[in-house]
C-alpha positions as CSV (number, residue, x, y, z in Angstrom):
1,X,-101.9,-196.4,8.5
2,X,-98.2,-197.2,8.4
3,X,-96.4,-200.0,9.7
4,X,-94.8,-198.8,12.5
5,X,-98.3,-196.9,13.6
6,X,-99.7,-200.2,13.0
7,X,-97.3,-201.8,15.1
8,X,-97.9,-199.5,18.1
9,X,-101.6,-199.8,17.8
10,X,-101.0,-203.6,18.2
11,X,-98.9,-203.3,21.2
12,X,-101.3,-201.6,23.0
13,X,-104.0,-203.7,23.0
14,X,-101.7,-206.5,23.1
15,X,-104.7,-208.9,20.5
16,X,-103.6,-212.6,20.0
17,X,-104.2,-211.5,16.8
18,X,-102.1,-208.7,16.1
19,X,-99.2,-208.2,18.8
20,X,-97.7,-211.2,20.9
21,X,-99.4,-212.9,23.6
22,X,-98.0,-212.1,26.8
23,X,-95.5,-214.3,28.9
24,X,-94.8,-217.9,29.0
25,X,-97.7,-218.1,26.5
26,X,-96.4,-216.4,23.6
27,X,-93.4,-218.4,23.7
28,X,-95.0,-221.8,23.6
29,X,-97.7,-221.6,21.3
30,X,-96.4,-219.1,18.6
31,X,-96.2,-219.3,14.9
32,X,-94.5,-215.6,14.7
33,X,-91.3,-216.6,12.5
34,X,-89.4,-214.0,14.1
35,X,-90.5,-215.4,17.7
36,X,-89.3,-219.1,16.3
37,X,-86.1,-217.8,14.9
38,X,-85.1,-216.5,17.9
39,X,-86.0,-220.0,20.1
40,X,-84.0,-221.4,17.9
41,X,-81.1,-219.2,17.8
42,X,-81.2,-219.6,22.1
43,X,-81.1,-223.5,22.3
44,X,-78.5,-223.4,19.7
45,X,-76.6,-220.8,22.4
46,X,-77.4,-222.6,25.2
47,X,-76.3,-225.9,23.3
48,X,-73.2,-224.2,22.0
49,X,-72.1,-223.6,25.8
50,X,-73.1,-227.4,26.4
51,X,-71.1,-228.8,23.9
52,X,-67.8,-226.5,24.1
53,X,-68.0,-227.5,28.2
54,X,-67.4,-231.1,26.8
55,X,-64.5,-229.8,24.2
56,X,-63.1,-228.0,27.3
57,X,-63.1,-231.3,29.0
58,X,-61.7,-233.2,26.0
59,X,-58.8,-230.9,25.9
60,X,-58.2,-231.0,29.9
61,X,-57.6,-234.8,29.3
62,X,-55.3,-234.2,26.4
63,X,-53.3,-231.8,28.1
64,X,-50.4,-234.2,28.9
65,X,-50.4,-238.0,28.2
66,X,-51.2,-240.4,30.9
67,X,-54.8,-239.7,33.1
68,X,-55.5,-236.7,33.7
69,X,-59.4,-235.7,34.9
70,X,-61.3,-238.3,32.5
71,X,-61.7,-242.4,32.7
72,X,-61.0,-243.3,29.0
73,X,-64.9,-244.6,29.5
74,X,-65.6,-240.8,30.3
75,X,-64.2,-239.2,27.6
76,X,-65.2,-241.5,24.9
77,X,-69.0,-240.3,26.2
78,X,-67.8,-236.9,25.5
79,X,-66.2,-237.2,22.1
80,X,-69.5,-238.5,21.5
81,X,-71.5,-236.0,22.7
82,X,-69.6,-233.3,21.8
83,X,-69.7,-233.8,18.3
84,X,-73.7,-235.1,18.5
85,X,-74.7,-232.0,20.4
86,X,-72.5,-229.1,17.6
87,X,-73.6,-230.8,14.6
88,X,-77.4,-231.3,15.6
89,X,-77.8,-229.2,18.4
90,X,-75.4,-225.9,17.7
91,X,-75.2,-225.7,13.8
92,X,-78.5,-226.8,12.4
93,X,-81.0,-224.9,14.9
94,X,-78.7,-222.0,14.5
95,X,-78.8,-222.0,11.0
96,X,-82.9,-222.8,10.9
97,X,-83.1,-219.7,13.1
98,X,-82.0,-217.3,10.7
99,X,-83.6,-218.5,7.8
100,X,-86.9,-218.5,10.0
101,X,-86.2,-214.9,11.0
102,X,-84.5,-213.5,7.5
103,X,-86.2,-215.7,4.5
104,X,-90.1,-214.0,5.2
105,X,-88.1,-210.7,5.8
106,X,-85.6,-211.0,2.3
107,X,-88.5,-212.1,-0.1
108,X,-91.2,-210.0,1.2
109,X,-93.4,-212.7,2.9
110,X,-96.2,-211.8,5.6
111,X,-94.5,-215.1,7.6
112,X,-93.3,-219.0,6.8
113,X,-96.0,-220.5,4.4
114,X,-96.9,-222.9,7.4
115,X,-96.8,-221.7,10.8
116,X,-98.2,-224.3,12.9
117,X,-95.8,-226.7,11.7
118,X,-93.0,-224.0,12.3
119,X,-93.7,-224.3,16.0
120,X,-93.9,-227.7,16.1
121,X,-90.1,-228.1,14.7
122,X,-89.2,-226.1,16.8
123,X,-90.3,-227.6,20.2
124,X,-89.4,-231.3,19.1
125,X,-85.8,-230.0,19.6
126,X,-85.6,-229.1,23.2
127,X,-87.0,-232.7,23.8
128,X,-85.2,-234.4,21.7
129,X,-81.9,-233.0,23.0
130,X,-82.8,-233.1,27.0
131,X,-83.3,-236.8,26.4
132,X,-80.0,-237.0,24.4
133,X,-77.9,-235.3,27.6
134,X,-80.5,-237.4,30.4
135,X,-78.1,-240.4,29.0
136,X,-75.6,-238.8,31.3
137,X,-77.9,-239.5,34.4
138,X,-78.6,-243.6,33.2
139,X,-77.2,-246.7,34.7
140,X,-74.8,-247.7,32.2
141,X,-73.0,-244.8,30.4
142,X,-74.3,-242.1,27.8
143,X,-73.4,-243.4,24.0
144,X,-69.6,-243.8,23.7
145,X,-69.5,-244.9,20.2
146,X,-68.4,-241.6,18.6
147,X,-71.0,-239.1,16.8
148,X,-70.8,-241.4,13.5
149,X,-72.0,-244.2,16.0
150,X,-70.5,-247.1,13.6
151,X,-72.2,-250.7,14.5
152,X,-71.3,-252.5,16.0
153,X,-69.9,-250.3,18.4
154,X,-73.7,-249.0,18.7
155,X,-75.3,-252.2,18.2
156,X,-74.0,-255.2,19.3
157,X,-71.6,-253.3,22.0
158,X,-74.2,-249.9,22.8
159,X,-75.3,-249.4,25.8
160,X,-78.5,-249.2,27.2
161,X,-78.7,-245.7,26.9
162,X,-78.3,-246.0,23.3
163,X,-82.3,-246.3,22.5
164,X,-82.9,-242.9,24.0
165,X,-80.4,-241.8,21.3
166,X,-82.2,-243.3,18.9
167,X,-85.3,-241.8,19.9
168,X,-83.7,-238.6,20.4
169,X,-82.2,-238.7,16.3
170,X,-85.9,-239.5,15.4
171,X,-86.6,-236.4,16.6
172,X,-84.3,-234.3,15.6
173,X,-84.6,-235.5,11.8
174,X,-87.9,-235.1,12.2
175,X,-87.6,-231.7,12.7
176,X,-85.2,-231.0,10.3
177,X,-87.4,-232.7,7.7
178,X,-90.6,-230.5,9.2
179,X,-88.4,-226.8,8.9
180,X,-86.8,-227.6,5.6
181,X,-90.4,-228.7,4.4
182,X,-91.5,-225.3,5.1
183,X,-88.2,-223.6,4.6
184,X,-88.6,-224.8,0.8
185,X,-92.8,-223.7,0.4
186,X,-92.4,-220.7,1.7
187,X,-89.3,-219.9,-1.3
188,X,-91.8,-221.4,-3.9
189,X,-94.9,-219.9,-2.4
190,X,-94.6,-216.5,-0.8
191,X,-92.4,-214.6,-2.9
192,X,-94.5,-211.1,-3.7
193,X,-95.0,-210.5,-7.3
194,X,-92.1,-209.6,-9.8
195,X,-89.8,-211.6,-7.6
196,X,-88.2,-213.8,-9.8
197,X,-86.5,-216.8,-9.3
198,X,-82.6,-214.3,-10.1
199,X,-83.8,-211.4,-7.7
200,X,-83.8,-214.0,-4.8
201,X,-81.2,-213.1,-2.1
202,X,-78.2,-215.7,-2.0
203,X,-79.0,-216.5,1.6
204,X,-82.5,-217.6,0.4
205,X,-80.7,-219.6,-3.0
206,X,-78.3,-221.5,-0.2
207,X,-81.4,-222.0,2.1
208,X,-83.2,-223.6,-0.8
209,X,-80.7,-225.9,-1.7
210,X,-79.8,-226.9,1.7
211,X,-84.2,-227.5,2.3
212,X,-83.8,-230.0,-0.8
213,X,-80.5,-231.9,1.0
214,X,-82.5,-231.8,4.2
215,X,-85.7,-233.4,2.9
216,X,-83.3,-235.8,1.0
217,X,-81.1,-237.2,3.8
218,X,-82.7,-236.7,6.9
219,X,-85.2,-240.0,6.1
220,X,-81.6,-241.9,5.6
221,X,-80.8,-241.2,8.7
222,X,-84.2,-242.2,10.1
223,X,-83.6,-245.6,8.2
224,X,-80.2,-246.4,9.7
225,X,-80.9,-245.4,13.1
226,X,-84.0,-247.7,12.5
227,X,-82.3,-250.6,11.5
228,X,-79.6,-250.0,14.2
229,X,-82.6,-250.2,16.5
230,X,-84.5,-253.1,15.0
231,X,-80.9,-255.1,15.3
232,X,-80.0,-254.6,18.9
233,X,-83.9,-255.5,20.2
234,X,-85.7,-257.6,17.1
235,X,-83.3,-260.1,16.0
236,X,-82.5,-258.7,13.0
237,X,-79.3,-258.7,10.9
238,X,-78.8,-255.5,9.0
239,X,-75.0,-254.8,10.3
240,X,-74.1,-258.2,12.4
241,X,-71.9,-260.1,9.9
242,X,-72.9,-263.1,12.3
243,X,-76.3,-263.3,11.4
244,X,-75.6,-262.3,7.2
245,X,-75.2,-258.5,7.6
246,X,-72.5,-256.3,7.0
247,X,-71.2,-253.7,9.3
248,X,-70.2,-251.8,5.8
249,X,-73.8,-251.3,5.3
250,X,-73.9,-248.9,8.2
251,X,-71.3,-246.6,6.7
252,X,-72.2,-246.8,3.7
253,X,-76.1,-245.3,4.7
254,X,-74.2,-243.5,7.6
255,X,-72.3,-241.4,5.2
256,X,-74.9,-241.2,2.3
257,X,-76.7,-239.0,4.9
258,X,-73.3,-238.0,6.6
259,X,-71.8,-236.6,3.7
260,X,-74.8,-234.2,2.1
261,X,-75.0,-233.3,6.1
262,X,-71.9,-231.2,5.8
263,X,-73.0,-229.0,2.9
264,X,-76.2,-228.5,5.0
265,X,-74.1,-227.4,7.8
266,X,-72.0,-224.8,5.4
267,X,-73.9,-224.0,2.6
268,X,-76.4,-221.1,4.6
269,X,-73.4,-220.2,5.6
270,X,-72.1,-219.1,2.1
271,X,-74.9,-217.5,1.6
272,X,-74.7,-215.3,4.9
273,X,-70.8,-214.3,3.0
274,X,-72.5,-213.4,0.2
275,X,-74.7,-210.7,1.9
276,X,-72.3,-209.7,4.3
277,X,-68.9,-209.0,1.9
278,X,-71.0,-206.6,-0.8
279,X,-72.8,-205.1,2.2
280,X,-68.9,-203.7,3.8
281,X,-67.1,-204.0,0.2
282,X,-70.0,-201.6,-1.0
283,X,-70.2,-202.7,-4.1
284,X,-72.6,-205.5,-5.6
285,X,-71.9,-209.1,-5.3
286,X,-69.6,-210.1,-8.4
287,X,-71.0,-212.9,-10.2
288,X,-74.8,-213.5,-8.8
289,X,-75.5,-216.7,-11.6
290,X,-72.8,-218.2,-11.3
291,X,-72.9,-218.1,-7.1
292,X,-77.0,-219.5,-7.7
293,X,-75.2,-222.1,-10.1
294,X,-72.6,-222.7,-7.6
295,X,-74.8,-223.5,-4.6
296,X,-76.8,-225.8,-6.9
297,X,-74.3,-227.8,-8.0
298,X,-72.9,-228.2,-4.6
299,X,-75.7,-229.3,-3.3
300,X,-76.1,-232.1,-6.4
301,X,-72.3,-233.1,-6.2
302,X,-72.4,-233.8,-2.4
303,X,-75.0,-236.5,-2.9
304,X,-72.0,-238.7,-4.8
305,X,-69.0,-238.3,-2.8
306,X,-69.7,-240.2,0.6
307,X,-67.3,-243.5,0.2
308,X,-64.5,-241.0,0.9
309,X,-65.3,-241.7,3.5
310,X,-64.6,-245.0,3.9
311,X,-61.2,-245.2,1.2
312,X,-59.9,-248.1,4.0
313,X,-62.3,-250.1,4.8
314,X,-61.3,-252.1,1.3
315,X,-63.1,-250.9,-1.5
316,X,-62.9,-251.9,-5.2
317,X,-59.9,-249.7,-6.9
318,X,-62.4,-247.8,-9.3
319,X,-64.8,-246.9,-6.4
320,X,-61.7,-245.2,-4.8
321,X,-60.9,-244.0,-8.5
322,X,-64.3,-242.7,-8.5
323,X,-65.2,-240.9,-5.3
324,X,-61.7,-239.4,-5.2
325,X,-62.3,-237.9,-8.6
326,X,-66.0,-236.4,-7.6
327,X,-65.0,-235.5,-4.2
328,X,-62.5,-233.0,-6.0
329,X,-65.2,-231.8,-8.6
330,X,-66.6,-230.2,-5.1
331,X,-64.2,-228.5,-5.1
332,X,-65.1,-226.2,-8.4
333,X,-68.2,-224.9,-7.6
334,X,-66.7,-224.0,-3.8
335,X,-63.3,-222.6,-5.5
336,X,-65.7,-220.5,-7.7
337,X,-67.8,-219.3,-5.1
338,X,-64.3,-217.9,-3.1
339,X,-62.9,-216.4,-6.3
340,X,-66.6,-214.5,-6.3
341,X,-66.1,-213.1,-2.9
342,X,-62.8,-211.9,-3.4
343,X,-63.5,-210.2,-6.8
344,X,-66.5,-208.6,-4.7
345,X,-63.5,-207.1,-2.0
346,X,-61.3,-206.3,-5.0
347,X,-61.4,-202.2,-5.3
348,X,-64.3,-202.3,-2.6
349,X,-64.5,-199.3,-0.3
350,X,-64.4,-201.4,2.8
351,X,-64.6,-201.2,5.6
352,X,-64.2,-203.9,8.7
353,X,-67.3,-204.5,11.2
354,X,-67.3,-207.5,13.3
355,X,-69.6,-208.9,11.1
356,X,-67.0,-208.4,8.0
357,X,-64.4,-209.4,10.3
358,X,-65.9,-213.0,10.6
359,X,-67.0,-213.2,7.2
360,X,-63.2,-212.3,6.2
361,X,-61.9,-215.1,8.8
362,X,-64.3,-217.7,7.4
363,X,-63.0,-216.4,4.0
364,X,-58.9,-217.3,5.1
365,X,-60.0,-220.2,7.6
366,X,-62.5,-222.5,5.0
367,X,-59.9,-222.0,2.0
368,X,-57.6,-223.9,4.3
369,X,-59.9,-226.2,5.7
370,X,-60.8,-226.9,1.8
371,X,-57.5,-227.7,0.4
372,X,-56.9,-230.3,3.8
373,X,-60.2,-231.5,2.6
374,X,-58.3,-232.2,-0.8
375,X,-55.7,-233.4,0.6
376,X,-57.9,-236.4,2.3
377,X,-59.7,-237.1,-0.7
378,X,-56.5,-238.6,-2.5
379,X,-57.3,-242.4,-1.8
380,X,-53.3,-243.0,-1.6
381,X,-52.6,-240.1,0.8
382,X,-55.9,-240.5,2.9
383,X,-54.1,-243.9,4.4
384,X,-52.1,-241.9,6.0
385,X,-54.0,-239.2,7.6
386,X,-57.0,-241.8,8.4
387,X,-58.6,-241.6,11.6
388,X,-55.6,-239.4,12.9
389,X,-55.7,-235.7,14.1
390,X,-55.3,-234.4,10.4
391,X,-59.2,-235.3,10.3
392,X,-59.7,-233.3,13.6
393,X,-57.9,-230.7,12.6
394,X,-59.8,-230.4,8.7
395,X,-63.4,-231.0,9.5
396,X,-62.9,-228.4,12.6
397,X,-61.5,-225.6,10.5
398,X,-64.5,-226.1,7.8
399,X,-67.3,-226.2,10.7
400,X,-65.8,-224.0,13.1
401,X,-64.9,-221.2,10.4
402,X,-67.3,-222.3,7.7
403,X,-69.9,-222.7,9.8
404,X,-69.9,-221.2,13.6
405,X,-68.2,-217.8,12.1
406,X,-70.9,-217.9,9.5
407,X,-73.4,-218.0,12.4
408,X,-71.9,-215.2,14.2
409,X,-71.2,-213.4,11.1
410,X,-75.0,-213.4,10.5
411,X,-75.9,-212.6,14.1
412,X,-73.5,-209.3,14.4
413,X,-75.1,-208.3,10.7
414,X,-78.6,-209.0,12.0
415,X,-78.8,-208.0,15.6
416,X,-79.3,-204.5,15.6
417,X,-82.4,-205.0,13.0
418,X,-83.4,-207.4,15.2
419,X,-83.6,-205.6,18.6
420,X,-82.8,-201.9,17.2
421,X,-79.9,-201.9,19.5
422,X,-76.2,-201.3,18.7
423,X,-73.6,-203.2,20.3
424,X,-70.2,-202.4,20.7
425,X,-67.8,-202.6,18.2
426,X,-64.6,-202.8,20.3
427,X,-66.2,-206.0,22.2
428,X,-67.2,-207.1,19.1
429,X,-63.6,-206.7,17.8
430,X,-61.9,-208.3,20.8
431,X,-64.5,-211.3,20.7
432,X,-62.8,-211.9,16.5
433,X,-59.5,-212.0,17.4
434,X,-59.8,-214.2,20.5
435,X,-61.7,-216.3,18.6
436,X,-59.6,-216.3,15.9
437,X,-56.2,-216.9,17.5
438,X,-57.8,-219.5,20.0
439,X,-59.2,-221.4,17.0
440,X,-55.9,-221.3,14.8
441,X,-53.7,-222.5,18.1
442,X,-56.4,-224.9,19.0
443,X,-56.6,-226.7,15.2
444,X,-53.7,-225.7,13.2
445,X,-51.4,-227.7,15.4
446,X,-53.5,-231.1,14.8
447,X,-52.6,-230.9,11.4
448,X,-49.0,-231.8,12.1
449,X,-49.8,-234.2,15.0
450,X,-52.2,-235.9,12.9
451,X,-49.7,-236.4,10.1
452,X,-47.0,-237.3,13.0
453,X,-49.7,-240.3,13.8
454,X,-51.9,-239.4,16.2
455,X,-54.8,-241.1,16.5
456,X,-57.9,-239.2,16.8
457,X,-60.7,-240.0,19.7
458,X,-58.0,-241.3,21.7
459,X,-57.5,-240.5,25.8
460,X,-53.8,-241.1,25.8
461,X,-51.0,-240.7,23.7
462,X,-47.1,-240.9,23.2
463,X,-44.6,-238.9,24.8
464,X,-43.0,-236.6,21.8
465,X,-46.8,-235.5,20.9
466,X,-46.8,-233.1,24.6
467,X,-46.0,-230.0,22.9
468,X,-48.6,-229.6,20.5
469,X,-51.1,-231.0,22.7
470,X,-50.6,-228.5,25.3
471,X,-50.4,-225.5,22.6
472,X,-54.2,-227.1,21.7
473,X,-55.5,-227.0,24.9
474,X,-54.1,-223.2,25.6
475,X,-55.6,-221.9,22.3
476,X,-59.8,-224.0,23.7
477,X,-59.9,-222.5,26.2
478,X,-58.8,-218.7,24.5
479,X,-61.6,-219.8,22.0
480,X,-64.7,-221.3,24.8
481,X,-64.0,-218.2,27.1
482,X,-63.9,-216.0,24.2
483,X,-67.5,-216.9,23.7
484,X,-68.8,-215.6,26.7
485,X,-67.6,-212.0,25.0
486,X,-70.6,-213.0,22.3
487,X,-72.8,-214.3,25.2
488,X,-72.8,-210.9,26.8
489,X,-72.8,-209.1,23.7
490,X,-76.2,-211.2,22.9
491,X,-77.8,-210.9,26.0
492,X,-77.3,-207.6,26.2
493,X,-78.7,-206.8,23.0
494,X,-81.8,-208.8,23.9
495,X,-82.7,-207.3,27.4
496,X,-81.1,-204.4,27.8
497,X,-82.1,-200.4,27.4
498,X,-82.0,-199.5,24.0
499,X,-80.1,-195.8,24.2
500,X,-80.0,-194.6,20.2
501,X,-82.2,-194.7,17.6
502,X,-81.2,-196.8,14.4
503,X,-81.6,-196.0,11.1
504,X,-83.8,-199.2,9.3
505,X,-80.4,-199.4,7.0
506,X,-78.4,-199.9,10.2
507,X,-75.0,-200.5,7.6
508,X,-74.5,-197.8,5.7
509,X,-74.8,-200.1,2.4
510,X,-77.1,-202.7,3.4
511,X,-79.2,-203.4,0.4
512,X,-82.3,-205.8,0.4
513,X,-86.3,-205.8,1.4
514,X,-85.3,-206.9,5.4
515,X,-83.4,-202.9,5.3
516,X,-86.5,-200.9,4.0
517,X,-88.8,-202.4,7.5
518,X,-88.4,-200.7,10.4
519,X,-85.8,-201.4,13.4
520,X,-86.3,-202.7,15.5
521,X,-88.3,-205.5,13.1
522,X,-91.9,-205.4,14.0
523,X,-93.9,-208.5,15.1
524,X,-95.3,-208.3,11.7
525,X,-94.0,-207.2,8.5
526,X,-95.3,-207.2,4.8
527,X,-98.9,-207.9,5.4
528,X,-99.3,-206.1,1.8
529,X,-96.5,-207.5,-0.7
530,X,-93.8,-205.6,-1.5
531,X,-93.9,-204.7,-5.4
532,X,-90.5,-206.0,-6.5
533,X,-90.5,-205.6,-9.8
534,X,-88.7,-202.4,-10.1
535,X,-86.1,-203.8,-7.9
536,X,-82.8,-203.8,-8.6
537,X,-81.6,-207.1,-9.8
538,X,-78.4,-209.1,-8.4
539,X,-77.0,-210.0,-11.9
């Protein structure tokens, strides 16, 4: 019987054990990946709308000096939460989504190696971020620390409402640690024979690597937010300099974590680029080893960089010496990985989808972000741009190109395989270059008020910085309404009539197991392996 007879036989008798349950049920106590993928990738949507309403806010106050809508209480709570709620909430389940949906799909596997677990990371994170946004409702305000939540800001001057964040990180990491955990078995486990460790998709290689970083930092975090708690109830002294601690301490495990976070963030992202681009340049991926190598060394090198960090807060001369040095040795491995891509596009026959569109934003967008990233990791140089808007303006143009458009990338490539409907093109279009001209008049400008000395996570500020504050707040909002292009786009795709019939290619050169199952994907896919070992190979 084939699969997609198979699959209809399952619909209709609708078996626990074959199709999905029906209603609520199915939702709640599934260990489909596909099902989890897509909870995942709809709290990271309904977060992303949570979190750019607080931006939104942010840039109303900035708008023009003086008070505008916010008390500076007010909108310290939502720098905070702002950031707390993209990073964690936005990003991550976002990028656990589609490895959930596309890893058992790219190497062949029947599902994730453990599915119980799988649905139990999943539904730690609406709980863990409802009780982060209750802090709103609280006597006392939410945290208004910042998202780096530096003691004692967060310790000895928290507020109440700073345990539920603590309880609320607890269980985010623990998910993280949980979906990486199985992220990382399933790569070793499941792989049907003859796939070898060099015909693994790059999205699965990035995925890999960013399991390891997961299931390395997240207990870091774990043990700071620990201490943090143990200081401000049990008496202890880890970061109070008053009772023998040091307030360094907390950066210093803040950004050990903190610093392998962002290649977490980015790194799945790369390896959505590196289907995407040979998928519209139509030609094979130039370079496969030395992208796996690449990743790899990525991941290792962002473990020893995290003082930068932390250049003024006084450390020894060969520290900075040091982490200056190794924070520009990232930069190899990411330089190599660009040069890659654009030797794939070189004499390609491409052509430019919304999903290429993105990936070629990222492309222009991260190589800028990564050479202001350079420019902060000079010690000498990062004096001047510390804790001003230059720091805004860099980290947002690597996680809101390298990241977010890597998400949507992904989501435009994989939609119609996922639903087996088409969406339009010209909306998808209009929703790039809104997006992309919102986000370039939103960020590019911080650069220069940053290195004019602004300071960042600031409600007020002088007279002559007006200008480029107002051309920041034009260009968020032409980025947050732009979104709602990608909400309808999505929504549509998910619950509306399908009208055409989709080939299971869907892009003309899509190459890789998820294209040879039928679209839309069925609930279950590869119950027999695949035989791969007649497959083409990447290198």
């Amino acid at each position: 019987m084939s699969e997609a007879v198979a699959h209809k036989h399952d619909e209709a008798h609708h078996d626990d054990h074959h199709g999905p349950s029906k209603g609520i049920k199915r939702w709640l106590f599934t260990t489909n990946h596909k099902d989890i993928g897509t909870l995942y990738l709809y709290l990271s949507l309904i977060m992303l709308f949570v979190g750019g309403f607080m931006a939104l806010l942010i840039r109303v106050e900035l708008y023009e000096p003086g008070k505008v809508l916010l008390n500076p209480e007010f909108f310290n709570q939502m720098t905070t939460m702002h950031g707390l709620i993209m990073v964690f909430g936005v990003i991550m389940p976002a990028m656990a989504g589609l490895a959930n949906w596309m890893i058992p799909l790219m190497i062949g596997a029947p599902d994730m190696a453990l599915p119980r677990l799988n649905n139990w990371s999943f539904w730690l994170l609406p709980f863990a971020f409802s009780m982060l946004v209750s802090t709103f409702f609280m006597s006392g305000p939410a945290p208004d620390f910042g998202w780096t939540f530096y003691a004692p800001l967060s310790t000895t001057f928290g507020p109440k409402s700073t345990d539920f964040f603590i309880f609320s990180v607890h269980m985010m990491g623990a998910s993280s640690i949980l979906a990486a955990l199985n992220i990382v078995v399933t790569i070793f486990n499941m792989r049907p024979p003859g796939m070898t460790w060099f015909k693994l998709p790059l999205f699965v290689w990035s995925w890999l690597a960013t399991g390891f970083l997961l299931l390395a930092v997240m207990p870091v975090l774990a043990g700071c937010v620990t201490m943090m708690l143990m200081d401000r109830h049990f008496h202890t002294s880890f970061f109070n300099a008053a009772g023998g601690g040091d307030p360094l301490l907390f950066q210093h495990v803040f950004w050990f974590f903190g610093h392998p976070e962002v290649y977490i963030l980015i790194l799945p992202g790369f390896g959505v680029i590196s289907e995407i681009i040979p998928t519209f340049a139509r030609k094979k991926l130039f370079g496969y080893t030395s992208m796996v190598y690449a990743t790899v060394m990525i991941a290792v090198v962002g473990f020893v960089v995290w003082m930068h960090h932390m250049f003024t807060t006084g450390a020894p001369l060969a520290a900075q010496l040091y982490f200056m040095y190794a924070t520009m040795l990232v930069a190899v491995p990411t330089g190599i990985k660009v040069f890659n891509w654009l030797a794939t596009l070189f004499k390609g026959s491409i052509t430019f989808e919304t999903p290429m569109l993105f990936a070629l934003g990222f492309l222009v967008m991260f190589t800028i972000g990564g050479f202001s990233g350079l420019m902060l990791a000079l010690a000498p140089s990062d004096y001047q741009y510390r804790d001003s808007y230059f720091v805004v303006a860099h980290f947002h143009y690597v996680l809101v190109s390298g990241s977010l458009f890597t998400i949507i990338a992904a989501v435009y490539f994989w939609l119609p395989k996922w639903t087996g409907k088409m969406y339009s093109e010209k909306l998808g279009e209009w929703h790039f270059w809104l997006s992309v001209i919102g986000m370039n008049l939103t960020f590019l400008p911080m650069h220069f008020l940053g290195l004019a000395g602004m300071p960042r996570r600031i409600p007020d500020y002088a007279l002559q910085f007006t200008d480029f504050n107002q051309i920041c707040t034009i260009g968020a909002f032409i980025f947050g309404f732009a979104q709602l292009i990608f909400l309808y786009i999505v929504l549509k795709a998910s619950f509306g009539k399908r009208t055409e019939h989709l080939s299971n290619e869907v892009w003309e050169s899509a190459k890789g197991l998820e294209w040879t199952v039928p679209t839309p994907a069925p609930y279950h896919t590869f119950e027999t392996p695949p035989d791969v070992r007649h497959m083409q190979t990447h290198t």
